[in-house]
VMD Tcl script that draws the C-alpha trace (Angstrom):
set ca {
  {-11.29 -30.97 21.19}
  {-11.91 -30.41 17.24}
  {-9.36 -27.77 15.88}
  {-11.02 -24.76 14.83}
  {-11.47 -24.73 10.86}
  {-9.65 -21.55 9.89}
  {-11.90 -19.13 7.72}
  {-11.10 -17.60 4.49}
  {-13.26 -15.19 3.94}
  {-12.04 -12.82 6.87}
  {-11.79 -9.41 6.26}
  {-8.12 -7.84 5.19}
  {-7.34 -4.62 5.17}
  {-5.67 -2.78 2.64}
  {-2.95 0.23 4.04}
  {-0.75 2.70 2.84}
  {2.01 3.95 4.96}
  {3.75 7.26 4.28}
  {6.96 8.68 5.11}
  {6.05 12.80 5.95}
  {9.60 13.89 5.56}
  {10.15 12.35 1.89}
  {7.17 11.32 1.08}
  {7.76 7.39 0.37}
  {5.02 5.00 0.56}
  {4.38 1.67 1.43}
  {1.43 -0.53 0.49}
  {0.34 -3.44 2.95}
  {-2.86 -6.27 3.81}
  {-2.89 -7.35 7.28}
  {-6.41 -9.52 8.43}
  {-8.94 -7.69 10.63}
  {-8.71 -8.71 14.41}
  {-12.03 -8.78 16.45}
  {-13.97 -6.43 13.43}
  {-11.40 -3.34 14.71}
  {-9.90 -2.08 11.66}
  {-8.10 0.90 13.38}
  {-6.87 -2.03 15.94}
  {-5.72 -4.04 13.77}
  {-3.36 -1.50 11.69}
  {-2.42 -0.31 14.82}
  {-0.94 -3.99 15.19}
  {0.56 -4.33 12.31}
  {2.30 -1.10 12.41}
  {3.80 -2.14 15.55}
  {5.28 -5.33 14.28}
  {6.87 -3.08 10.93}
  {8.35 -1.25 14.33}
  {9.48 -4.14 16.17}
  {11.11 -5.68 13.22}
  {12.95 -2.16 12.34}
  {14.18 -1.51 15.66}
  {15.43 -5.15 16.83}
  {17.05 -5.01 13.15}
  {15.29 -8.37 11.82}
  {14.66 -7.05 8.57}
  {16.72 -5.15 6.12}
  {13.27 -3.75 4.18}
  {13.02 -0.38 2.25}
  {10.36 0.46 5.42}
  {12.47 -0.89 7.92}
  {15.17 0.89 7.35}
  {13.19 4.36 6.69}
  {11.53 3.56 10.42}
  {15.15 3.11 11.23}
  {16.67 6.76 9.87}
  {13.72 8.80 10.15}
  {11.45 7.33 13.62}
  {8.64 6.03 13.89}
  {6.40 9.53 14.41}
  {7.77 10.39 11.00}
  {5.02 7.86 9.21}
  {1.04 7.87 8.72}
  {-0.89 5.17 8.77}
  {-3.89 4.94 6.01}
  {-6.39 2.30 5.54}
  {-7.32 2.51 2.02}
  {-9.61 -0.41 1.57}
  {-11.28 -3.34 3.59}
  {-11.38 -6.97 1.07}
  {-13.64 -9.62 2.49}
  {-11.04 -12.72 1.78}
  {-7.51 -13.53 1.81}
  {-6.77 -14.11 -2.05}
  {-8.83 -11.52 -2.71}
  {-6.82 -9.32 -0.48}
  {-3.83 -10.25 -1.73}
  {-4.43 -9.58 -5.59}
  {-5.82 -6.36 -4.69}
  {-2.12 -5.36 -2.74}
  {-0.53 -6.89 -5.90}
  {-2.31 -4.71 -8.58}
  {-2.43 -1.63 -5.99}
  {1.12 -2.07 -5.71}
  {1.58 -2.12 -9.78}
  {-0.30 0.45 -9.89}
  {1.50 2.83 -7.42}
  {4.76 1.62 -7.33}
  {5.12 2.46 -3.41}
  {9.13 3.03 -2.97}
  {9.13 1.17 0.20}
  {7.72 -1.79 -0.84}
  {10.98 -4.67 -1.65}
  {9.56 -5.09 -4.90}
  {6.43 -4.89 -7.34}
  {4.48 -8.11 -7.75}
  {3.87 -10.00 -10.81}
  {0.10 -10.91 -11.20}
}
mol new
graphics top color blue
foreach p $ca { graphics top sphere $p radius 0.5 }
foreach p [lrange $ca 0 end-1] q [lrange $ca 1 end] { graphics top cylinder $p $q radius 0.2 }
display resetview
């Protein structure tokens, strides 16, 4: 059996996550499963979890999931990209832009 030829030009979706109690942000791009955006931030958003509580990750977000719980953050989607790179330099000048505090540092583009 032929392995499947992965596509570039799936859909990526651009999210902000927001601390309620101090108000500190976090910009993301995570691919869109099965055409569910909603689904698919939901899955992401569960990984930043899973990595925060098991401790794999010392992140600015993991450690605000860590003091302040998980109920304490909204998810946003703020844009859908069709493609990975351009996905990516969309986070990167988003991120410039913004300068989310959670985010481990702003990205050179």
């Amino acid at each position: 059996m032929a392995k499947r030829k992965h596509r570039k030009d799936r859909n990526h979706i651009i999210y902000k996550l927001t601390n309620e109690c101090t108000g500190d942000t976090y910009i993301g791009v995570t691919v869109v499963q099965n055409r569910k955006a909603q689904k698919s931030l939901r899955g992401r958003w569960l990984r930043h979890i899973h990595k925060a509580v098991v401790g794999l990750a010392d992140y600015p977000i993991s450690k605000s999931i860590r003091e302040f719980g998980e109920d304490s953050f909204t998810r946003e989607i703020l844009h859908i990209i069709r493609g990975k790179a351009a996905a990516f330099e969309f986070e990167a000048n988003l991120i410039n832009e913004i300068r989310p505090t959670l985010n481990t540092k702003m990205i050179n583009c």
